[in-house]
N, C-alpha and C positions, 0 to 999 in steps of 0.2 A: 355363655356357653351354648352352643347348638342344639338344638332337639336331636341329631346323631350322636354326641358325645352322651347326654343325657339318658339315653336309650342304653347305651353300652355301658352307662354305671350302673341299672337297673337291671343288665340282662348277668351281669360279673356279679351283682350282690344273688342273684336267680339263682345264679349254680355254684359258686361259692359259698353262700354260708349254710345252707344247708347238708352241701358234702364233707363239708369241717367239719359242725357238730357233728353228724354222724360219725365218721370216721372215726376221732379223734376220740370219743366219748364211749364208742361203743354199744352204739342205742339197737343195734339189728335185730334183739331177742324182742327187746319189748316196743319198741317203737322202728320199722326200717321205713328206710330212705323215703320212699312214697310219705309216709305220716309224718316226717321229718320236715320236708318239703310243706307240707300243707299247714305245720304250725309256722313255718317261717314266714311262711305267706300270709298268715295272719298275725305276727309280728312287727311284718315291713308295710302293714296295713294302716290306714287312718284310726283305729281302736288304739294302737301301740304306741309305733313310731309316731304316726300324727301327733297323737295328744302328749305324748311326753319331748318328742326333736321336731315339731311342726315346720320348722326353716327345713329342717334336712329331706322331710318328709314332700314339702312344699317344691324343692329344688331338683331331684330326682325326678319322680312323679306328675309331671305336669299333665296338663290334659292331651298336648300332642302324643308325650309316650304313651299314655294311657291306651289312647287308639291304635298304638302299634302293636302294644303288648296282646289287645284285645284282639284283633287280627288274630295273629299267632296260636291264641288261646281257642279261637276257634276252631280254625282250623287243627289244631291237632285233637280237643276233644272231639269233634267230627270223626278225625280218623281212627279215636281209640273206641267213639261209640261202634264205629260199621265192622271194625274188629270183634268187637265182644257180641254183633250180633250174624257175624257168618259163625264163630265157632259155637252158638245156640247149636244145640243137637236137641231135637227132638224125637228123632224118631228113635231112638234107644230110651227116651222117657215112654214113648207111645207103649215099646213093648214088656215095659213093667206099669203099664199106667196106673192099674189099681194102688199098688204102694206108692208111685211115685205122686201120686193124684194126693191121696191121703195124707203123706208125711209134707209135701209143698204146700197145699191147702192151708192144716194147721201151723206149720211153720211162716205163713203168711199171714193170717187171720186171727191169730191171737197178738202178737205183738200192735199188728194195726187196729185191732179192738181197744185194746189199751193207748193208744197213741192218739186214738180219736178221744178217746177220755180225757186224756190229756190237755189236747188241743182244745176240748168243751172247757177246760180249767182254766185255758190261759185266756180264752174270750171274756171271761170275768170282768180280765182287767186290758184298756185301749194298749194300743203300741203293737198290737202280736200278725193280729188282721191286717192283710193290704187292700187299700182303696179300691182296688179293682174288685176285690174279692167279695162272692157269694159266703156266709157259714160253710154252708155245704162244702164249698173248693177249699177253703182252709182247712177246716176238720178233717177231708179225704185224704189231701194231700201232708196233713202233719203224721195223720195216724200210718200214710205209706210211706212216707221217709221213717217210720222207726220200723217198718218191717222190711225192707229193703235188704236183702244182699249181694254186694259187690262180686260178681262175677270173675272177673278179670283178677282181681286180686285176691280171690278164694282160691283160683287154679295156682297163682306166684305163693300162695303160703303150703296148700296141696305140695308143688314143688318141693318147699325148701324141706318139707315133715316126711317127704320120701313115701306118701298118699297119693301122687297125682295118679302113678300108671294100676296103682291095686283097686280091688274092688271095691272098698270101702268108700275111696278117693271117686271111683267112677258114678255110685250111687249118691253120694253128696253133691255131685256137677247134676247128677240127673234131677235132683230136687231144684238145686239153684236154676238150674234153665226153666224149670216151668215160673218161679217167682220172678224170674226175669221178663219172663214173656207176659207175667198178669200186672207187674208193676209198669211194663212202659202200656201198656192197653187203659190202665185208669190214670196215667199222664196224661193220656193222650184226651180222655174225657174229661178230665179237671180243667186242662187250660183250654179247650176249647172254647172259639170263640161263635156265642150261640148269636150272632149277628152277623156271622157269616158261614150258615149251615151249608147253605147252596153250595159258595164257593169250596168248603169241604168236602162234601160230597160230589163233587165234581170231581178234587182232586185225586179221592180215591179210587174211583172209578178208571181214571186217567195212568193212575199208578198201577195197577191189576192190570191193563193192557198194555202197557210200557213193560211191567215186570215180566208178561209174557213174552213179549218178542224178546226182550235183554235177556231172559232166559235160554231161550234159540239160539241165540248170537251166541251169549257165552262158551255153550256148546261146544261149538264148531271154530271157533279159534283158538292159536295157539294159548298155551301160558302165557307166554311174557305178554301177549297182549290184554291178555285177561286184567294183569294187575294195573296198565293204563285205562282200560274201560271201567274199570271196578269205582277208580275216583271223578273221572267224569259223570259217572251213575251213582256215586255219592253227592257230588255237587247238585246235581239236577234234583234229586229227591230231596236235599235240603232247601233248597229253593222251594219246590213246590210246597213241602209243607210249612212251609215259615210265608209263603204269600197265601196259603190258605186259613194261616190263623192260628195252625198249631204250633209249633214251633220246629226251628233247623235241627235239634239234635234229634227230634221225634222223626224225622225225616232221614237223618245219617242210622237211626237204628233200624226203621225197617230197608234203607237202603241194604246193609247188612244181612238182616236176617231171612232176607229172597233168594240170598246167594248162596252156593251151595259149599262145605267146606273143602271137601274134595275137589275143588276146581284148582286150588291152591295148591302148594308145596307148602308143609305141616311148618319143615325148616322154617321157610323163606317166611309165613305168615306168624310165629314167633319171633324172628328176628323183628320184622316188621314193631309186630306190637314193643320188643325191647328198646325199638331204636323211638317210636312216639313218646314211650316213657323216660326215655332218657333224654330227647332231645328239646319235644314238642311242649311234653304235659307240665313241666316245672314252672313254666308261662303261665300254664291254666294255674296251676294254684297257686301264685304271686295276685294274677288277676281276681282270683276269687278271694284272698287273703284283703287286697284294697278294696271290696265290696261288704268288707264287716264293719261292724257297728257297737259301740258300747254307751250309746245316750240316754241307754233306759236306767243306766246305772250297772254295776260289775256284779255288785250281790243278784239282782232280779235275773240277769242275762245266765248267770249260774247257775242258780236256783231253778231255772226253765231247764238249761242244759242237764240239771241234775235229774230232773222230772223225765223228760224223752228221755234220756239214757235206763231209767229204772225200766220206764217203758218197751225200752226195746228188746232191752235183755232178759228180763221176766217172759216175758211174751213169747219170747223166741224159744227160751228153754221149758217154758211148760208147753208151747203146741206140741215141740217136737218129742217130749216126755211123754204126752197122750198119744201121740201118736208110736211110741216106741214102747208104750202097755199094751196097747190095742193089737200089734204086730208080733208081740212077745218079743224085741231083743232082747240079747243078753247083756247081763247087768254092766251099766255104764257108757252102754254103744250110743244112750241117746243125749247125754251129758255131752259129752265129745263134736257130738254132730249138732248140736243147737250151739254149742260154740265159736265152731268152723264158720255155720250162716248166720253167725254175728256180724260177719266181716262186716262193714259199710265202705270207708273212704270213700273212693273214686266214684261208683254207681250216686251215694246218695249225695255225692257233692254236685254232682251234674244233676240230679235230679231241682234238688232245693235250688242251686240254679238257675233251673228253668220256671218253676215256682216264682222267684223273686221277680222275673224279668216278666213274666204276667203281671205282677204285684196284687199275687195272692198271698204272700206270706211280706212281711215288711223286715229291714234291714234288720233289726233287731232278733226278729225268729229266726232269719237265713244264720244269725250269729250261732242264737243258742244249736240248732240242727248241727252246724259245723263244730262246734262242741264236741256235739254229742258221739257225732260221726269220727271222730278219731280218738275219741277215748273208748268208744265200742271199739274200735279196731287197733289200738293199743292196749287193750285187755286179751284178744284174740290168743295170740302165743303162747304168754304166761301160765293161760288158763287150762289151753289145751296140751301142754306137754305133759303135765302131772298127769291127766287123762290119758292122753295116747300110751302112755308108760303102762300105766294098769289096763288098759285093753289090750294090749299085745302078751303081757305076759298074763291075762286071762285067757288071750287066744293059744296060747302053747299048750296051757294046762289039758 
């Protein structure tokens, strides 16, 4: 059989079985499609399939598809990072800074306080660390994938809770955009490569006056060409930061986050992002489903997963608690909101990601994270409906 054939029973099991189980089961409440997709991916993965249909697994998946698939996966997480970093808004966080400063803060800072505890936990014992890696870069980087919130899919759950356009919905994006903006800023110092400062700081320098003039340009052309320079100014930015050392997505995010959101049509730059996730991303987490690992054993890989998850959740609900005593909301508003910025998925799967491919964290930790990250976000819903119920009929009262 052909590497094209091959490709195409890999690309038919991609969107097939995950749109069945969903479907068919009825997972939307507690699990949608997005989280569906990424467990399947870690299904039809060497953990799963490998070890239990290793012929089947062996025959699919060869190393040719693998490089197509990974292609693919690139390129669309690229496109769904420069997404989530043109609709960064900051300057509506700017003009609540103090609360917005306060509640992003703690809702950053306590989860990754405890994550780094965590990650001290799991240095105890070998297997967790990647050979590349400093303490320091594992421990920064474990304790910020458990504070991490998914952006992009904070706004798709916003949506479906009928949150996105009220004010509650707009005050919870203004939080997430600053912990978006501080989580890729200590990526970006984690995986740096301190053996190539120069060539880094070259590159930024280089990008500040590139973003200048691309700024100008943008300007003064129409739309529709905006949105062909837009991916030529994402390719270019991931290039330069993936030859200076950081990495391509770190590159596709500030590619993004330079650009202004208003350049765009609101429409067109939604469809956009619906058509990467329907089209693009189910690749990516096939591709990242074949990059897990269970050699350390099923209990131990658990047991970590269970560890980051307590981690993350705790964390998250009590910064945002202290911060919601400190502020005086009213009773329950900060319950609600530390659950919303639990989301993880997508954000910390590209994060841990990019972690692995450093090999600061080893196949085994990228597992437990990926764990952890969809059962954080398969809790999201559940948790918050009962909540959202009792704050709106507190808000009537």
């Amino acid at each position: 059989m052909s590497t094209a054939e091959r490709f195409l029973i890999a690309i038919t099991l991609v969107f097939s079985l995950p749109w069945l189980v969903w479907r068919l089961a009825r997972t939307e409440r507690w699990a949608p499609l997005v989280v569906v997709q990424i467990i399947a991916g870690i299904l039809l993965g060497p953990g799963v399939l490998g070890r239990w249909l290793p012929e089947v697994h062996a025959f699919v998946f060869t190393p040719e598809v693998g490089l197509a698939l990974n292609g693919i996966a690139w390129w669309g997480v690229m496109l769904f990072v420069m997404i989530a970093g043109v609709e960064l808004d900051l300057r509506q966080a700017w003009t609540q800074r103090h609360e917005s400063s306060l509640v992003a803060g703690l809702a950053l800072g306590m989860p990754m306080l405890l994550g780094c505890m965590a990650a001290l936990l799991l240095l105890r014992w070998p297997g967790w660390m990647g050979l590349a890696a400093q303490p320091w870069q594992f421990i920064t980087g474990v304790g910020m994938a458990c504070a991490v919130t998914a952006l992009p899919i904070l706004v798709l759950f916003l949506e479906k809770l009928a949150l996105l356009r009220q004010p509650l919905g707009q005050r919870i994006l203004r939080y997430a955009s600053l912990d978006d903006l501080a989580i890729w800023g200590v990526l970006a110092l984690v995986v740096m490569d301190w053996t190539r400062v120069g060539r880094q700081f070259g590159f930024l320098l280089a990008f500040a006056a590139a973003t200048w003039l691309f700024r100008r340009l943008m300007a003064r052309v129409a739309q529709p060409d905006r949105w062909f320079l837009a991916l030529i100014w994402l390719a270019l930015c991931s290039f330069g930061a993936d030859w200076a050392g950081l990495h391509f997505m770190v590159g596709a995010f500030l590619a993004g986050a330079v650009l202004d959101a208003d350049w765009f049509e609101q429409v067109r730059m939604d469809a956009l992002r619906h058509h990467v996730l329907l089209v693009l991303m189910p690749v990516f987490f096939l591709s990242t489903g074949l990059r897990t690992s269970w050699t350390m054993g099923g209990l131990d890989m658990l047991l970590a997963a269970a560890l980051l998850l307590a981690a993350s959740v705790v964390g998250k609900l009590a910064g945002v608690h202290l911060a919601g005593h400190w502020l005086r909301w009213p009773p329950g508003e900060a319950r609600l909101i530390g659950w919303l910025l639990q989301t993880k998925a997508l954000i910390m799967i590209i994060f841990a990601n990019i972690l692995l491919d450093r090999a600061i964290i080893t196949n085994a930790s990228f597992t437990a994270l990926l764990l952890m990250a969809v059962c954080s976000t398969m809790l999201t819903i559940p948790m918050v409906e009962p909540l959202l119920a009792q704050w709106r009929k507190y808000q009537k009262t």
